[in-house]
Structure formats: C-alpha cells, structure tokens
N, C-alpha and C positions, 0 to 999 in steps of 0.2 A: 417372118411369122405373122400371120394375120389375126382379126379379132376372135375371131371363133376358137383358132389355135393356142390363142395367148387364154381364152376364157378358159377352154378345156385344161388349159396345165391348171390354173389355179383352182380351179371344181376338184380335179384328181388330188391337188394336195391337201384339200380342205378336207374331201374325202380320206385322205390316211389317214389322216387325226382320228374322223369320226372311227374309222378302222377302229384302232387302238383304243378307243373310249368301249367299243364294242367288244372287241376282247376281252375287256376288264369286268363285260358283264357276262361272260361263257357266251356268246353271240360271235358270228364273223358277218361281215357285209359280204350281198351278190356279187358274186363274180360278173365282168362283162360279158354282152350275149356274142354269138357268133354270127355271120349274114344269116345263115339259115335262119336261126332261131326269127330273127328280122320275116327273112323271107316268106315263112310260116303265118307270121303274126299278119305280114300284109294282103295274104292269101283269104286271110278268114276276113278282113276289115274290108277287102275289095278296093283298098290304096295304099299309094306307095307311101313308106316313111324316110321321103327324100335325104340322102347324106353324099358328102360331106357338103358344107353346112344343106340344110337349117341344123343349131346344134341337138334336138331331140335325140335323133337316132344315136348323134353320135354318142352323150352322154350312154345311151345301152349300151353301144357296144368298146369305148373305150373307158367308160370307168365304173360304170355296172348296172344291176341291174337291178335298180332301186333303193331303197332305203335311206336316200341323202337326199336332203333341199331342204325347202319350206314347208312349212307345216308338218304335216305327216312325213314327210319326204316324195320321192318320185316314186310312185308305182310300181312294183314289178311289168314287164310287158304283158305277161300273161293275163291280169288284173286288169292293166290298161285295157286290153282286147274285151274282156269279160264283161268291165262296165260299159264301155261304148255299145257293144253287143244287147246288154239290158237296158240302157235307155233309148239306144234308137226302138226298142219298139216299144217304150214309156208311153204317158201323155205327156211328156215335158218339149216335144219336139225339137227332140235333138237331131242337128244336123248331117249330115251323110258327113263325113272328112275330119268330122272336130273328135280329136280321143282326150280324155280326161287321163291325164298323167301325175297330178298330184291330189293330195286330200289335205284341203284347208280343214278341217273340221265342220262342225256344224252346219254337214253336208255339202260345203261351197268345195268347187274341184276348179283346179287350173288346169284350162284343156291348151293344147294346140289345133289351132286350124290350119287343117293341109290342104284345104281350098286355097289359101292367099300364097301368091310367090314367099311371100316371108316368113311361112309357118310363125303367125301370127298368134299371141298366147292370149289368151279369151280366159275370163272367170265366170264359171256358173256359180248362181247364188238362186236356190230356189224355198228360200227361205216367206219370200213373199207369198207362197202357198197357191200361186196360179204359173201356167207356164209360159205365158207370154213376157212378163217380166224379170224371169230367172235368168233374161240376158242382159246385162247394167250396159244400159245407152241404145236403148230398144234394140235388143236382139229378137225379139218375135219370133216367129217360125222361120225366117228364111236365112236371117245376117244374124252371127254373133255378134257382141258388142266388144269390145276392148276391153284390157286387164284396165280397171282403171282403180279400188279400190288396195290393192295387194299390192304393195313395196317390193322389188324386188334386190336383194341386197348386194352391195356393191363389194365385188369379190377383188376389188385389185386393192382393197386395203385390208391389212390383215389384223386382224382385232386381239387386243393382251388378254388371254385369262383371267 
C-alpha cells in the first residue's frame, strides 16, 4: 500500500468519527462523488482533477464530499467549482488551475494547484487588502506561493478524546 493509500484509510476513518459526531446533531456527512460528478466539475473549470494520486480528487470521490479537514472542512466540489469561478474574474488575480478546496476562515482558502506535477496545496490570505500579496512567498499574479503558515495535521497518530 502506498502513501496516498495508507493516507486515505486514515482520513476515511477519521472521517466516520466525524460521521457519528454528525449524527448526534440530526446531520449526516456528503456522500463520495462519482467520475461523473468529477467529470462535470472539470468540464466547467477547463482542468483535469488528476486521480489517483494527487490525493484531492480522491478524497471526493472515496470518502466524500466535503465537510471533513481543516478549518471549515473541504468544500463541497460544487462550491469548489463556484469560488474558483468567482475569483478568477475577481481583482485578486487568481490563477487559471489553483481551486480553493477548504475555508480557513477569515477569508484564507487552501487551494490546490493543478498547474504543478504535485498538486501542490497553496494558501490564499487576502487579508492584506491588495491582491498581489494575498499569495504568502510572493505569489503576485502569476506563481502561487506555498502553504507555508497552515499546519497540516498528522493523521498517522491518532489523538484520545
């Protein structure tokens, strides 16, 4: 089993907790998407959401569709599609390939760039109120800059209650 595959069981199991905690408030978590659903979304974005790996896609379509991670959690795709949609024709010049898949709050999004081989994960922060800064490590208009503030947690230890 490889990285991506050992990552995804641990995200799906982390995710049933959250399941169950969701239950307990009359809520259930998204179902995963199907290709299509995929298929559709990269139809409107004009790029593929390479799988298997980089892991993106796959968390849609093996363990669902949204509602689990950081911060806010991961996006629904639909949502994904919507905001990328409305800031590519922002002033914040956002880039053709990068979709914002989570909501940090106080408007910072962790996007994926599917320009890089790596679908490399990028934080927008346009808190600084101009757009050439709202990429941390001079992202400007052309390059995003790397996730560099934003911890991402390490899912192969599992934490007591």
């Amino acid at each position: 089993m490889n990285e991506t595959e050992q990552l995804l069981e641990q995200v799906t199991d982390r995710v049933g907790n959250s399941a169950r905690r969701y239950e307990r408030c009359g809520r259930t978590m998204p179902e995963p998407l199907d290709a299509g659903e995929i298929a559709r979304a990269e139809a409107i974005l004009g790029f593929a959401l390479p799988r298997p790996p980089p892991l993106p896609a796959s968390l849609y379509t093996r363990v669902g569709d949204g509602g689990f991670g950081p911060g806010q959690g991961l996006l629904p795709l639909r949502q994904a599609v919507l905001a990328h949609e409305e800031r590519r024709s922002s002033e914040w010049c956002w880039p053709e390939g990068v979709l914002p898949v989570a909501d940090f709050g106080c408007a910072m999004d962790a996007c994926v760039d599917y320009r890089s081989d790596t679908a490399q994960v990028l934080l927008f922060d346009p808190n600084p109120g101009e757009p050439e800064p709202a990429w941390p490590g001079g992202g400007m208009r052309t390059r995003a800059g790397a996730l560099g503030r934003v911890q991402i947690p390490d899912l192969s230890r599992h934490r007591t209650p």
